[in-house]
N, C-alpha and C positions, 0 to 999 in steps of 0.2 A: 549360872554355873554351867558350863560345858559337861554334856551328858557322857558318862564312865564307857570303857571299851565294851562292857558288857549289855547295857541300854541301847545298844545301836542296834538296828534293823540291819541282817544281817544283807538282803536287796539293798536296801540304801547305801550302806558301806560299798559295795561292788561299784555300784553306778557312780557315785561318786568318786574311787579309785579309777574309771575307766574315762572321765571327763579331765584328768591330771595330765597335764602337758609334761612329758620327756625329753622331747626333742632336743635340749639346750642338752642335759643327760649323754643322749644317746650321740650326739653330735664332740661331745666331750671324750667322752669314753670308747669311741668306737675307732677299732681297727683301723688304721688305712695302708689301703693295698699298695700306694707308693711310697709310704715310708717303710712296708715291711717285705716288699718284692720287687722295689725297680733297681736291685740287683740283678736281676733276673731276664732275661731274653729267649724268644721263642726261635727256631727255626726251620721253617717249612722249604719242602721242595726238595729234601734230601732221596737218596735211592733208597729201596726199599729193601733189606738186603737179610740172610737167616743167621739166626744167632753166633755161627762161629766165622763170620763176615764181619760182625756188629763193632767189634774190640781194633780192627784195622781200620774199618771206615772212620771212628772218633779221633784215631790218633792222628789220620790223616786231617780229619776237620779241625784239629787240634790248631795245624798249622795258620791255619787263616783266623781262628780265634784267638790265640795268642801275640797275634802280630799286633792287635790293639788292645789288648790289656792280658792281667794275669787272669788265668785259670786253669785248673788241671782234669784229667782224665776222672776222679771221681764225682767232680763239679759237672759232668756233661753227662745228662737219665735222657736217655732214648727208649720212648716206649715198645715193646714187642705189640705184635694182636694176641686177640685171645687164646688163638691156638698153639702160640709161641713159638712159630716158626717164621716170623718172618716179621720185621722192624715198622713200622707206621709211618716212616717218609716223614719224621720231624722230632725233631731234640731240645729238653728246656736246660739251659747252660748259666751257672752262676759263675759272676763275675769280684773279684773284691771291691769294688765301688759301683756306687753310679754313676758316677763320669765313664766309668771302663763300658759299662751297659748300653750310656749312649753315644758311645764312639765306636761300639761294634755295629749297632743299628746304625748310625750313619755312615761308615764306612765299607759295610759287608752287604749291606740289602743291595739284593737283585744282582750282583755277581755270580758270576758262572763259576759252579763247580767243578765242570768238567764239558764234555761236548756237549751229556745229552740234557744236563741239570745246571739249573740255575736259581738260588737260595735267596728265599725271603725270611728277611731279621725284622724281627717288632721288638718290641719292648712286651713282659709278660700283664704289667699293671695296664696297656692300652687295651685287654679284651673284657679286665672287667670297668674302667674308667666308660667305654663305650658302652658296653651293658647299663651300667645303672643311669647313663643320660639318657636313658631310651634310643637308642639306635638301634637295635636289635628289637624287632618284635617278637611277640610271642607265635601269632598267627603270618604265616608266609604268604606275601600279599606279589603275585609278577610286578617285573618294574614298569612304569609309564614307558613307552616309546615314543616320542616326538612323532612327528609328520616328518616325512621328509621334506624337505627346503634346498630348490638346488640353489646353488652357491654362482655366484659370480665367477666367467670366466675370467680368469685375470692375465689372462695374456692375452686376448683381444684383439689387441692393435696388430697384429702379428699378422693377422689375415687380410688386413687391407689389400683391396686389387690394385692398387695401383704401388704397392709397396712402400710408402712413403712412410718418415720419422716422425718422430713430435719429440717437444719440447717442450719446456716449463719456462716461463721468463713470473720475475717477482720483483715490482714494482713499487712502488709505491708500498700501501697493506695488500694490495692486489695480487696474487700470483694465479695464474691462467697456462691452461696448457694448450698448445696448438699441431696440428700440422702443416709441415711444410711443404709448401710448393716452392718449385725451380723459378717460376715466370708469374707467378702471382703473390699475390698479400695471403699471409698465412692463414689457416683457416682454425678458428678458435673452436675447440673443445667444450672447455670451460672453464669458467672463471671467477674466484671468490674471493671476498674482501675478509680480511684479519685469517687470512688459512693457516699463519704458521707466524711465530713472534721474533724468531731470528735469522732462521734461512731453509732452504729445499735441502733435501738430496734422495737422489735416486738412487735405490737398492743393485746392485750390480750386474742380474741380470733384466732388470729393468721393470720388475713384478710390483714392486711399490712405490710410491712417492711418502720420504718423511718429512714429518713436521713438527718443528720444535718448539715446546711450550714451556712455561715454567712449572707446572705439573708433572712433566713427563715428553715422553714421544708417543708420537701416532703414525700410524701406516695407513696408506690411502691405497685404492684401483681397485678396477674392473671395471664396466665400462658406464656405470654411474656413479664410479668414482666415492664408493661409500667406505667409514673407514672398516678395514680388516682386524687391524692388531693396535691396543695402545697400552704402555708401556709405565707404569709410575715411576719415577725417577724426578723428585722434585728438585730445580734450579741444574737441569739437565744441558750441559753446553757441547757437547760431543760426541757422536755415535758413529760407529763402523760396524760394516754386516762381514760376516763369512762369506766365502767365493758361491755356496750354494744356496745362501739366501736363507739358513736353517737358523742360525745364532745371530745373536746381534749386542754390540757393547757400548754401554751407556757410560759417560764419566762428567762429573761435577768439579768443580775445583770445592767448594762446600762437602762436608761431608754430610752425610744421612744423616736422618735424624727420625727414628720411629719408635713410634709408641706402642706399646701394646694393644692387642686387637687390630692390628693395621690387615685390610683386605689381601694384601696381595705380598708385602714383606714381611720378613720374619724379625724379630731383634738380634740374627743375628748380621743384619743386612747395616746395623746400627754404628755409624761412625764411617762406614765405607764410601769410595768417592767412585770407583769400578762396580757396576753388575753387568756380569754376562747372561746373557736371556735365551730361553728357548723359544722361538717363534711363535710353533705350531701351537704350544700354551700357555704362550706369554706370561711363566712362570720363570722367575728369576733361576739360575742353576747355582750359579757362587759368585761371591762378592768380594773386591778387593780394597785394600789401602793405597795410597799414592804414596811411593817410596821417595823420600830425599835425595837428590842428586848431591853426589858427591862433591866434595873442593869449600873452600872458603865458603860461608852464606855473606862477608861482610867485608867491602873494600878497607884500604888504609886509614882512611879518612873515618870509618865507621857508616857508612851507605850501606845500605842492602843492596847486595847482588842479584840483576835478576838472572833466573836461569832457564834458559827454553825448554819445555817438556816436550819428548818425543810423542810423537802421536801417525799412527796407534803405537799404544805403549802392549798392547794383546796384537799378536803377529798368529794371523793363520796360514796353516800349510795348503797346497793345492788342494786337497781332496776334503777341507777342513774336519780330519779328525784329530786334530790336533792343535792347541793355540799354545801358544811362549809367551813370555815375557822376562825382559832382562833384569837384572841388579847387577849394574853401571860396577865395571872393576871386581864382580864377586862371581857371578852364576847365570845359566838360564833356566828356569822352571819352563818344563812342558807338559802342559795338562790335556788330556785324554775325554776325549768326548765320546758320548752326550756328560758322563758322569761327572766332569770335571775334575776325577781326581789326578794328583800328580806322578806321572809315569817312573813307577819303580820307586815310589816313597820318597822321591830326593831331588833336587835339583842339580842340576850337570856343573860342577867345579870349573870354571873356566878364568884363572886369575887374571886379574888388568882387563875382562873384556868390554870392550867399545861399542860395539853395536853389530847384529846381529841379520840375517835374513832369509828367511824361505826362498826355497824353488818358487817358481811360478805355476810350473806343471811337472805331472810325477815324471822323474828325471829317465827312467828306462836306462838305465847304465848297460856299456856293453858288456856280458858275461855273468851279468847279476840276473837270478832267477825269482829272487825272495821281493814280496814289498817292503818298499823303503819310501821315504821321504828324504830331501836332504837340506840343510841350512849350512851358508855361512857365517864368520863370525873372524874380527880380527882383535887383535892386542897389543896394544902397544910396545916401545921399550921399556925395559923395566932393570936396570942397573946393568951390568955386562950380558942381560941376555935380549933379542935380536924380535924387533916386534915381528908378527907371524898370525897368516891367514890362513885359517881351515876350514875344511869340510866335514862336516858329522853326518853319519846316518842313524834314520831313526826310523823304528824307534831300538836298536842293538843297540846304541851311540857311540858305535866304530867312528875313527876317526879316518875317513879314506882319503885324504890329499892335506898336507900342510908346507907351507910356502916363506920362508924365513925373508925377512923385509930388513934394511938399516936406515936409519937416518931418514925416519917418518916421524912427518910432522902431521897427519891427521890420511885417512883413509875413508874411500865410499867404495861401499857396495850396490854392485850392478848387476841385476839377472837377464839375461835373454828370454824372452817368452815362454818360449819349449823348452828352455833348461839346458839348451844346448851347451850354452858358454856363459860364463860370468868371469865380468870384469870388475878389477879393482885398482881403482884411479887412486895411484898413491904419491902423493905430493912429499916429494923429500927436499929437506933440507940441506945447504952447503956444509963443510965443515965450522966456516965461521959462522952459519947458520944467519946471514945475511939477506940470503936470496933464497927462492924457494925454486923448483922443479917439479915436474908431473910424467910418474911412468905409468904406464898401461899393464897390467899383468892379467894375460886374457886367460881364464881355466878352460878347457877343451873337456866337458863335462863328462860328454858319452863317446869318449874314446877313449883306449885303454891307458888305461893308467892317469889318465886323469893329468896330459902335459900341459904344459903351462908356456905359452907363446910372452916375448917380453917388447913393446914399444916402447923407446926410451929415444924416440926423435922429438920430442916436445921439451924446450926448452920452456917455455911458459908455462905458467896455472892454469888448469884447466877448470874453468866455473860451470859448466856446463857439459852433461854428455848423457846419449839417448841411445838404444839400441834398435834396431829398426823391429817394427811387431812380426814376428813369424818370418822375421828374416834374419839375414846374415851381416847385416851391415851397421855403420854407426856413424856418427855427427859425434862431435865435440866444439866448444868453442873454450879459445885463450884468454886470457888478458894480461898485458904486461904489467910490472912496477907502479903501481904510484908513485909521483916524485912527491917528493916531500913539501907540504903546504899547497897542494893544488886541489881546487875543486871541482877541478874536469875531472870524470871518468878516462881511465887509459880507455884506449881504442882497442875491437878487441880482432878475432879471426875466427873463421867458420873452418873446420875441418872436416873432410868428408873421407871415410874409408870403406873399403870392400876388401873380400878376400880372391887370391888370386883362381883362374881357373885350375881344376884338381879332378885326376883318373874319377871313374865312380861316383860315388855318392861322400866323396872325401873333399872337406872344405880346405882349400889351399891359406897361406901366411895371407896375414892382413895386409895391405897395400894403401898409400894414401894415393885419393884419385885428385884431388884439387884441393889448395888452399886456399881463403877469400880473405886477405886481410883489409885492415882500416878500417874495421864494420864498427856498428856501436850495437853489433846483434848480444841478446844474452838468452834467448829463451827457444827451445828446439820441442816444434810438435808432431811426430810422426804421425801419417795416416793409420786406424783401425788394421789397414788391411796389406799394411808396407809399400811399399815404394815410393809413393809419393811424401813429401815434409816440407813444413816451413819454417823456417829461420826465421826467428823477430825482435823486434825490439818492444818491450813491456815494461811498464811503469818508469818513464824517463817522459821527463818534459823536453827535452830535447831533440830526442829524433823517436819516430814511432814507423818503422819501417816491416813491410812483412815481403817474407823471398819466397818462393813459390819453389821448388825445385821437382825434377825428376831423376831418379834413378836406371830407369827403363826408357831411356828416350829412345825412341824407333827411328831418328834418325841416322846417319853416319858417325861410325867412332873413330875416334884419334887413332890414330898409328900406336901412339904411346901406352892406349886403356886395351890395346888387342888384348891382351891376357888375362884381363881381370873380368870381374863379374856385376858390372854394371854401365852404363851409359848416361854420364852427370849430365842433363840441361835447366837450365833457370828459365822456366817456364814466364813467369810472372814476375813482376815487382807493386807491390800496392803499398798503401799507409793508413792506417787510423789513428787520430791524432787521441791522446791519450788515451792506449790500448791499454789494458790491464789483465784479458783474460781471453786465450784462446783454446778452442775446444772442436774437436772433429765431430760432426758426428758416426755413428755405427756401422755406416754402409761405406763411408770413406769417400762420398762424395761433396761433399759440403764441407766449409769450415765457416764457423762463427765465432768473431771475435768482438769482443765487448768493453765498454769504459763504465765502471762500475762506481756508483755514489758511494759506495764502501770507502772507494780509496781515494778519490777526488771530487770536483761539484763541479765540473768541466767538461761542456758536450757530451752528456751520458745517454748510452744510447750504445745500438750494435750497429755490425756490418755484417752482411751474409754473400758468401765467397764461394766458387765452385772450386773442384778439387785442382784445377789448373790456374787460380786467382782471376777470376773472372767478376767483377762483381754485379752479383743478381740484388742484393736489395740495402738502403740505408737507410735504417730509422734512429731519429732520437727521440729521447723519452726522458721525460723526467723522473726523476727519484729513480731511475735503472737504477735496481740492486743486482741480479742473480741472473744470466741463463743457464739453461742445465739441458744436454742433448738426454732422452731416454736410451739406455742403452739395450741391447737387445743379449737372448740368452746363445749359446753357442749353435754353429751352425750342425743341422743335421745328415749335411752331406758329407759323402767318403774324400780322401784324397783322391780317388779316379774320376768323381763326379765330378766334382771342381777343375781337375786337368781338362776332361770333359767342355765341359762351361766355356773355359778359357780357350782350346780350341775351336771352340764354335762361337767364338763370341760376335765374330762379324754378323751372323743369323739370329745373334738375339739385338743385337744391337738396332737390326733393321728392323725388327718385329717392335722394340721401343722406340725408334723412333715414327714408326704408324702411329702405335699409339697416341705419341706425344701430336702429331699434327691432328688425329680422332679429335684429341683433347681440345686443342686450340678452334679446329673448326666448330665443334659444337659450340663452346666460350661464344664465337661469331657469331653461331645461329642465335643463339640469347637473344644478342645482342640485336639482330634484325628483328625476332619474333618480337622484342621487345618498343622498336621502333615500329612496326608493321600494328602494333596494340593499341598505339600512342596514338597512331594516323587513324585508325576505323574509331577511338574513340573522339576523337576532337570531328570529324564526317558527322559521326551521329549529334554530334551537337551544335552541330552548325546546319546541320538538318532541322532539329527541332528547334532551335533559337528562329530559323528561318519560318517556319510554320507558326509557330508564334505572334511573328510582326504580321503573318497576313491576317491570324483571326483578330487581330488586335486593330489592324486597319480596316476589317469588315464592320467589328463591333461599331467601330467609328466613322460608318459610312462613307470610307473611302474608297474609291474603285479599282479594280486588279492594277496591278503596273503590270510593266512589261518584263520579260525575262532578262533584260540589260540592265533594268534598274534593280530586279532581284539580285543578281549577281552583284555589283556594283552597293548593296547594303552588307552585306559579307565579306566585300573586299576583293569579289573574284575581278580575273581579268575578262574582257568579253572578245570575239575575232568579229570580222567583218561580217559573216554570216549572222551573228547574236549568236554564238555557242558559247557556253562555257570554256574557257582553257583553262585545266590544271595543270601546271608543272611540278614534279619531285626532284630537288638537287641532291646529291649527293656528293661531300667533300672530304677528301681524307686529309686528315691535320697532320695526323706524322706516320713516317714508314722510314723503317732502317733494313739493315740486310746486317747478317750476322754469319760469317764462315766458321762452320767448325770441322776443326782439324779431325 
């Protein structure tokens, strides 16, 4: 029988009460701070202000808390200090949900409240969630400080004395980076097997090399080439960086898929096929959906339609603080960086719009003192009203130039470098809408009022058009009618324009300076640095032709071009038989053009071209997938420097080409010291081979021979005297001569 309440030792009863496990208890019964405070939100970093301040400052803070959920003026206890003269620089503010609680923390933290303040929002349940995990200690312990570690320069390449490029070619699984020489075989970097699983690309001012995996991406440089940044983004098919190499956007057609606990996503990264990244922390910033293009998804028949996705579908401004993206026919959302949130809460109402585009560089308008950015954007027709191209400025999103259009049949947008002019190649249709046409409507960016010049000499479609870089001028090419049932290509014509000579610093009317018809040209590559481009023909098994041209020819102009502002010669004509890719490099002396196993299995392999079509080198290569020139970051010379330069260029010019012969004689001396090596070693062994056969003939009681027949065991020749004669020939196999102009 179990001994009575009263027969218990009353020590025993305790020890025994104090061995009884709780925890299932207290784990049941116990309070929690997130089901009973993450209403609740803290906010630090406010001004510090004395109690008849206190009642203005919340109502003002009211404003920015209210814009993400409800609460009012009694909901927001700002503590005084002790001596109740003066507020403690933070406020705890009840919201009516938690959804509201955590839509202020993510929306309000670290926003500026004013010049001199800028407010941090947490959630009130994260100060004790973190307390009771142990983060907080009891005892204040300094934090570790690392060692420093310096870091790889990653522009490197940049100091080379002889100023030369590199490249990436990717092969095979092999991709390798090299530099280039004018007059020799490239000289390899380095080179690794399986570096990237679907292709290269270079960050835009040249700081990284990516590489694409099914995991994710990865950033490579410096000058062992170690990786910098990599990036999760599993079954990752597409990235593009910002102009300054800060952000970078990752897209799948697949969407996400993350689990909880994931290192580096969040869930709410889950389902998205867009992340935009911050470099510097290769922490995601925000994540998107792929929006459905409008129209039919399903022919008559019941086929799926396919429909091409823009890319990038995330468009940055010059200065990239700011990225866009369209919804086809509805709007554009502009989001504000680093935060990513959307500028002004809303996206800009733009009905039927088409597509969309940034300046290249911040535009500097005339008479405009405020920063701005500017994009354009067109619209089709849309029942009795008139398709129409505009100009928006942001981020006010004033509308400063708009351009009413008829009888459009689709439209591109075209920026000039420096934002000077943007053209829009507008392909209108007939009445009976039979035939098509192509007018030019050039916007005059930074001059007043923003006029609008109109070419409407082109009777044919224009498939092609380029604006010269940092210059004034443009290429376009035609092509006529398809007849009906034919499977020739029309034939097509190269146009070349400039503007006329003009007072001042004022660019005169556009001008056509020659027309080149019957070409089968369709692809227009300007050099880096203007004036020079080539015309070509790419991915045709027919003709693969490349035109070399100049714009600055310093020889004699037409009577006809006196007024105008440029000098047309066709420097060159070359060909690479199934060309598929041509690419300048940086300094605008070189062109490389390439046949890539991507898009055929026929002679793959490059050509290496000077800027006048000269050709320096031709290799094939199996498996050619990819070259890629590095590109370099902006120059840091002035405009007077560079006029500078270019006046004096005959003196630098003769000082490179010293150089270049330095270069080439040394190459020789190699070349001798290396034969001069070759000779004293084979002497010394023809020496000792010789000394050899006589102790070999002593051992063997042979008696001396003569110095005739020494010679004559070696092969020498003997003269009438008995002397040795050695003769040296030397033969040159090939010599050319090369004039340059």
């Amino acid at each position: 029988m179990a001994p009575s309440f009263d027969q218990l030792d009353p020590e025993t009863e305790y020890e025994e009460q104090d061995d009884i496990d709780y925890s299932d208890l207290r784990e049941q019964y116990e309070v929690r701070m997130e089901e009973g405070l993450d209403t609740f939100i803290v906010i630090d970093g406010l001004p510090k202000v004395p109690p008849g301040s206190k009642e203005k400052l919340i109502k003002f803070l009211l404003r920015k808390l209210t814009s993400v959920g409800k609460t009012k003026e009694e909901n927001v206890f700002m503590p005084m200090n002790e001596a109740g003269d003066m507020s403690e620089g933070f406020a705890f503010v009840e919201y009516e949900t938690p959804a509201q609680a955590a839509a202020a923390v993510k929306a309000l933290h670290a926003t500026p409240l004013d010049k001199k303040h800028t407010i941090a929002v947490n959630k009130l349940t994260d100060i004790e969630r973190y307390g009771r995990e142990g983060r907080i200690e009891e005892e204040y312990k300094p934090p570790h400080i690392p060692p420093f570690e310096e870091k790889e320069h990653l522009r490197w390449w940049l100091g080379d004395h002889e100023g030369r490029d590199q490249f990436a070619l990717y092969r095979g699984d092999n991709v390798g980076v090299f530099w280039n020489e004018k007059e020799e075989q490239a000289e390899q970097i380095v080179d690794r097997q399986y570096w990237t699983e679907t292709f290269i690309q270079w960050s835009p001012k040249g700081t990284y090399l990516t590489s694409m995996h099914a995991q994710g991406v990865q950033l490579w440089g410096g000058a062992n080439w170690s990786r910098q940044k990599r990036f999760m983004h599993p079954g990752v098919n597409l990235v593009d960086f910002s102009p300054d190499e800060r952000y970078l956007t990752t897209w799948s057609h697949r969407p996400l898929q993350v689990e909880e606990g994931n290192p580096v996503l969040s869930l709410e990264e889950d389902g998205k096929n867009y992340v935009i990244w911050d470099i510097s922390t290769g922490k995601p910033l925000r994540s998107f959906v792929t929006l459905d293009l409008p129209g039919p998804t399903q022919d008559a028949e019941g086929n799926p339609i396919k429909k091409k996705m823009q890319w990038p579908a995330f468009k940055w401004s010059a200065d990239s603080k700011y990225v866009a993206r369209m919804t086809q026919g509805q709007s554009i959302s502009v989001y504000e960086l680093p935060r990513m949130n959307l500028m002004d809460k809303q996206s800009i109402k733009i009905d039927g719009v088409m597509d969309f585009e940034w300046c290249p560089a911040t535009p500097n308008r005339e008479g405009i003192k405020n920063y701005e950015q500017l994009f354009c954007y067109w619209t089709p027709e849309m029942g009795s009203n008139p398709a129409k191209v505009g100009l928006m400025s942001v981020p006010s999103k004033e509308v400063v130039r708009t351009r009413n259009l008829f009888n459009v049949s689709d439209a591109k947008l075209h920026w000039q470098s420096d934002s000077s002019f943007l053209c829009v190649k507008v392909d209108r249709h007939s009445k009976s809408k039979k035939s098509l046409a192509t007018n030019l409507e050039i916007f005059r960016v930074k001059e007043k009022g923003v006029p609008v010049e109109v070419i409407d000499s082109i009777k044919d479609t224009v498939i092609n058009f380029a604006w010269e870089p940092k210059g004034d001028r443009f290429v376009l090419i035609t092509a006529g009618e398809v007849p009906a049932g034919s499977a020739v290509p029309p034939k097509t014509a190269v146009w070349f324009f400039c503007p006329e000579k003009a007072k001042g610093n004022q660019v005169g009317n556009f001008k056509l300076i020659r027309n080149v018809d019957k070409k089968n040209n369709n692809a227009i590559h300007w050099s880096p640095n203007g004036r020079f481009v080539v015309v070509a023909t790419v991915l045709s098994q027919q003709s693969f032709d490349l035109d070399f041209w100049d714009f600055d020819f310093e020889g004699e102009k037409d009577e006809k071009d006196k007024d105008l502002t440029a000098n047309l010669h066709l420097m060159a004509t070359a060909d690479h038989y199934g060309v598929t890719d041509i690419e300048w490099d940086s300094s605008g002396r070189f062109v490389a053009t390439s046949a890539s196993v991507w898009k055929h299995r026929m002679e793959n392999g490059y050509h290496l071209y000077s800027f006048s079509g000269t050709l320096l080198r031709e290799e094939p290569i199996e498996q050619f997938k990819q070259w890629a020139w590095r590109p370099r970051p902006e120059r840091l010379l002035s405009k007077e420097e560079m006029k500078n330069v270019r006046k004096n260029l005959r003196e630098y010019s003769r000082q490179f080409e010293e150089a270049d012969i330095a270069k080439k004689s040394s190459a020789n001396k190699a070349v001798v010291d290396a034969r001069r090596r070759m000779l004293e070693e084979w002497l010394a062994y023809r020496e000792r081979t010789q000394e050899d056969l006589l102790e070999e003939r002593r051992d063997m009681g042979v008696p001396d021979i003569s110095e005739e027949r020494k010679a004559l065991m070696v092969g020498d020749e003997v003269d009438g005297e008995g002397k040795v004669v050695e003769e040296i020939f030397e033969e040159i196999l090939e010599e050319s001569e090369e004039v340059i102009e």
